[in-house]
Each structure stands twice: as structure tokens, then as C-alpha cells.
C-alpha positions in Angstrom: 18.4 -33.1 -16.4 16.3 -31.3 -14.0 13.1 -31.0 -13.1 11.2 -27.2 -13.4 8.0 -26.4 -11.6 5.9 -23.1 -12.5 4.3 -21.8 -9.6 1.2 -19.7 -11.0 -0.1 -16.8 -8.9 2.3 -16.2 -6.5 4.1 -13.2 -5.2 7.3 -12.0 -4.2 7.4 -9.8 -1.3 10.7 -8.6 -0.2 12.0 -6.3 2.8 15.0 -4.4 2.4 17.1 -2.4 4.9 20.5 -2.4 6.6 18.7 -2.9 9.8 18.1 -6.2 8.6 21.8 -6.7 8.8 22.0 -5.5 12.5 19.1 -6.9 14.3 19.2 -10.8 15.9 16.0 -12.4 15.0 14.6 -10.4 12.2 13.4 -13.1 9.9 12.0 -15.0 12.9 9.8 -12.3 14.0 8.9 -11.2 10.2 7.9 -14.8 9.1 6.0 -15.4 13.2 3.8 -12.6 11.7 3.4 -14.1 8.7 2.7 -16.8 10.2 0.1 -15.5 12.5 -1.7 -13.7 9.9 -2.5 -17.4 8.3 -0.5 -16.6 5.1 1.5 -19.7 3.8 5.1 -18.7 2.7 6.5 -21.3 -0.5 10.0 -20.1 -0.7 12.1 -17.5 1.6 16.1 -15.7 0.0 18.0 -14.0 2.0 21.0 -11.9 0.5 24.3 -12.8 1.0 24.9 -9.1 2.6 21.9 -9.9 5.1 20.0 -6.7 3.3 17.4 -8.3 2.5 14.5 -11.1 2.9 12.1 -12.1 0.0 9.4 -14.7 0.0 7.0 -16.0 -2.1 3.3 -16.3 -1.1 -0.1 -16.9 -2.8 -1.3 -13.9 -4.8 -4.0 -13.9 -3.0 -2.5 -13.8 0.5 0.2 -10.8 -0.8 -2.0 -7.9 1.3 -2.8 -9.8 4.2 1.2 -10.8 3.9 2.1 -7.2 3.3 0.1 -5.8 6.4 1.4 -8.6 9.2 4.5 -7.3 7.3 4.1 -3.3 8.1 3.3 -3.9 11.2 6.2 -6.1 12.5 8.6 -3.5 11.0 6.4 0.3 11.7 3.5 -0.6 13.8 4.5 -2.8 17.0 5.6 -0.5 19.7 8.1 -1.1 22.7 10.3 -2.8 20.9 8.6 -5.8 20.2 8.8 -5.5 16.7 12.3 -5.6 14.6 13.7 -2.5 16.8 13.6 -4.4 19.8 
């Protein structure tokens, strides 16, 4: 038999793109903002086709998540964010 845990008020947050696929270091520099922001992360599932990254985080940490998020992927210029 197993064991099951519930995890109340969480969120999933996932990113989703081919780029994902292509660029060396995505999930480190998604989950150092993540990070930096102070948000905890519980679990992290990748695909097997490298499309895609979901976590799970508090509820009540999903904007600040979703923001350090945005910006890593849209915001950061000079390459420093997943395009570099």
C-alpha cells in the first residue's frame, strides 16, 4: 500500500514552449527567479519532450511566482533571461 498526501492550496504553474526544448539552462534560470522572488516551489515535471516545466507553489505565492516568472521569460533584456 501507499501512502497519499493532499496538499491544500497549492497551485500549478506551468511554462510551455519549444524554446524550452532549445535553450541550456532554462529551468535553472526559471526556478533562480523563483527563487529570488522568495516563493517556495513543492514539486517541479518536466515533459518527456522538454516542452514544458510545471511546479507547484503555495496559492498564495502563485502571483509573486507568476511575475519572477514573466519576467525571466519577456522582461530581462540582453539576454540574460531564457534567450540568452
Amino acid at each position: 500500500f501507499a501512502k497519499i498526501d493532499i496538499m491544500e492550496r497549492q497551485a500549478i504553474i506551468c511554462a510551455v514552449g519549444t524554446e524550452l526544448q532549445h535553450r541550456k539552462g532554462a529551468a535553472v534560470k526559471i526556478f533562480e527567479a523563483i527563487s529570488e522572488s522568495g516563493v517556495s516551489v513543492r514539486a517541479i515535471s518536466q515533459s518527456a519532450q522538454e516542452i514544458n516545466i510545471s511546479f507547484i507553489v503555495n496559492e498564495l505565492d502563485a502571483d509573486t511566482a507568476l511575475k519572477a516568472l514573466h519576467r525571466v521569460i519577456f522582461e530581462i533584456p540582453n539576454g540574460k533571461g531564457l534567450e540568452g
